[in-house]
Each structure stands twice: as structure tokens, then as C-alpha cells.
KEKOL-920156 format. One record per residue (C-alpha): x negated, z negated, y; residue number from 1. Coordinates in Angstrom, 2 decimals, m for minus. Last residue first. Example, Ala and Ser with C-alpha at 12.3 -4.5 7.8 and 13.67 -1.06 7.14 Angstrom:
PAPA      px      pz      py   n
PAPA  m13.67   m7.14   m1.06   2
PAPA  m12.30   m7.80   m4.50   1
// end
This chain:
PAPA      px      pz      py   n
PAPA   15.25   m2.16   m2.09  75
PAPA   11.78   m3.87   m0.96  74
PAPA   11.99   m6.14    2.06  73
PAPA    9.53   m8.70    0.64  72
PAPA    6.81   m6.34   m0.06  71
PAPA    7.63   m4.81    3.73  70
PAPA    7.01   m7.95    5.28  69
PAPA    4.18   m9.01    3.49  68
PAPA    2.58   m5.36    4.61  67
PAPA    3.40   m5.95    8.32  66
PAPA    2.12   m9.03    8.02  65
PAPA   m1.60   m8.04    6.52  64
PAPA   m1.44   m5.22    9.35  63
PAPA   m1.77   m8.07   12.25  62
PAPA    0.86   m9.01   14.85  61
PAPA    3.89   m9.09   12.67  60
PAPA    6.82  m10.94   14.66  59
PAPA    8.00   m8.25   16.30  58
PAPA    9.20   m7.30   12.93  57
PAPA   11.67   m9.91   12.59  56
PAPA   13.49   m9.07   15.92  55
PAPA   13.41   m5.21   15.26  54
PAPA   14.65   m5.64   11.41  53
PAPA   12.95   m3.23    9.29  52
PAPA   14.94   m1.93    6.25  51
PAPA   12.24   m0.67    3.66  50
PAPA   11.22    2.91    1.66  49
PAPA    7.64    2.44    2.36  48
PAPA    7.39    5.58    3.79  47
PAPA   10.28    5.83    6.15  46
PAPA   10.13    2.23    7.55  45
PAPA    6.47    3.29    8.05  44
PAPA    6.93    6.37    9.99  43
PAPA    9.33    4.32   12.10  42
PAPA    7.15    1.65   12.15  41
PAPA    4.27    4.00   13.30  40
PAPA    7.06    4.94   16.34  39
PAPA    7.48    1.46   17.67  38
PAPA    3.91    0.44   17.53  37
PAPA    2.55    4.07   19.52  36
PAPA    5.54    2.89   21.97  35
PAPA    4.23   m0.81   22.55  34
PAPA    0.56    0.12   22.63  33
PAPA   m1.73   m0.03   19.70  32
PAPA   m5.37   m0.31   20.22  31
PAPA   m6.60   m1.25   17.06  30
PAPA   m8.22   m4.47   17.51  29
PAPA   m5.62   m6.08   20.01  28
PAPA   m2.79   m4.35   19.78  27
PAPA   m2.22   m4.22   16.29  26
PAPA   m4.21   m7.25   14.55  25
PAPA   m6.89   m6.12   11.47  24
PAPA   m6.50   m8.92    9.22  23
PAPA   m4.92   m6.75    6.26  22
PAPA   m8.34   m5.00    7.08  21
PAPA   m8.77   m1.36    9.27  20
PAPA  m12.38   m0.56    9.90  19
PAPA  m12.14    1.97    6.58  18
PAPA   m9.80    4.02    8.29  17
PAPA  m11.63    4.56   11.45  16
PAPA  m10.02    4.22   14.40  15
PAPA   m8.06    6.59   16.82  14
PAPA   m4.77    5.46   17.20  13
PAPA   m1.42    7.06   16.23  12
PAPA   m2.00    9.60   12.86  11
PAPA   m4.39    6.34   11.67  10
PAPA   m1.89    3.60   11.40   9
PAPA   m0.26    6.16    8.62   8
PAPA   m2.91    6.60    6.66   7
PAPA   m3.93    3.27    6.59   6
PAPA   m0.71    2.15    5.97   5
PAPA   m1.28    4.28    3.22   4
PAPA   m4.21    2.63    1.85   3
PAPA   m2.60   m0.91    2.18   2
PAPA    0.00    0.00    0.00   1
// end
């Protein structure tokens, strides 16, 4: 899973894809903005075949929470 988060963190910032960790925080260390956040969940809600709930999600501030959330919102 983590690989294609890679993947998909990668088609909105420009980092390396073997610099990103489950510790790796959005804004801060990759360079997210707010919009560039909004839309890679998108692509993420898509891929990973979850639900995301805005409030919820706001929460995740590194890509290790965005992954725990999406293992625990499974179909």
C-alpha cells in the first residue's frame, strides 16, 4: 500500500519516491498545499477503494495516518 501511495503522492509534489516514510508529514516535508492535499485524496479515495470522511481525514498529518485510515476504512 505504501508503494502506491507513493505513486500517487508523487504525480502532485516533486520528491523522490524513496524519501517518502509512513512518517513522512504532508505539508511540512513534502510540500503539500491545501488543494494539491485535497485532490491526491481524491486519487487516493479512488485507488484504495475507501470512503474518506473530510473531518476525519484532516486529521492525518503524516502518510503513516493516511494509510491506518484507509486499512480501517476498507469495504
Amino acid at each position: 500500500m505504501l508503494d502506491k501511495m507513493k505513486e500517487i503522492i508523487t504525480q502532485y509534489v516533486e520528491v523522490d519516491p524513496d524519501s517518502i516514510t509512513t512518517e513522512s508529514r504532508f505539508i511540512e516535508d513534502l510540500g503539500f498545499n491545501s488543494y494539491d492535499i485535497m485532490c491526491m485524496l481524491g486519487d487516493a479515495e479512488s485507488e484504495f477503494d475507501v470512503n474518506i470522511d473530510e473531518e476525519e481525514i484532516m486529521k492525518c498529518k503524516t502518510v503513516g495516518d493516511l494509510l491506518d485510515y484507509f486499512g480501517g476504512q476498507k469495504k
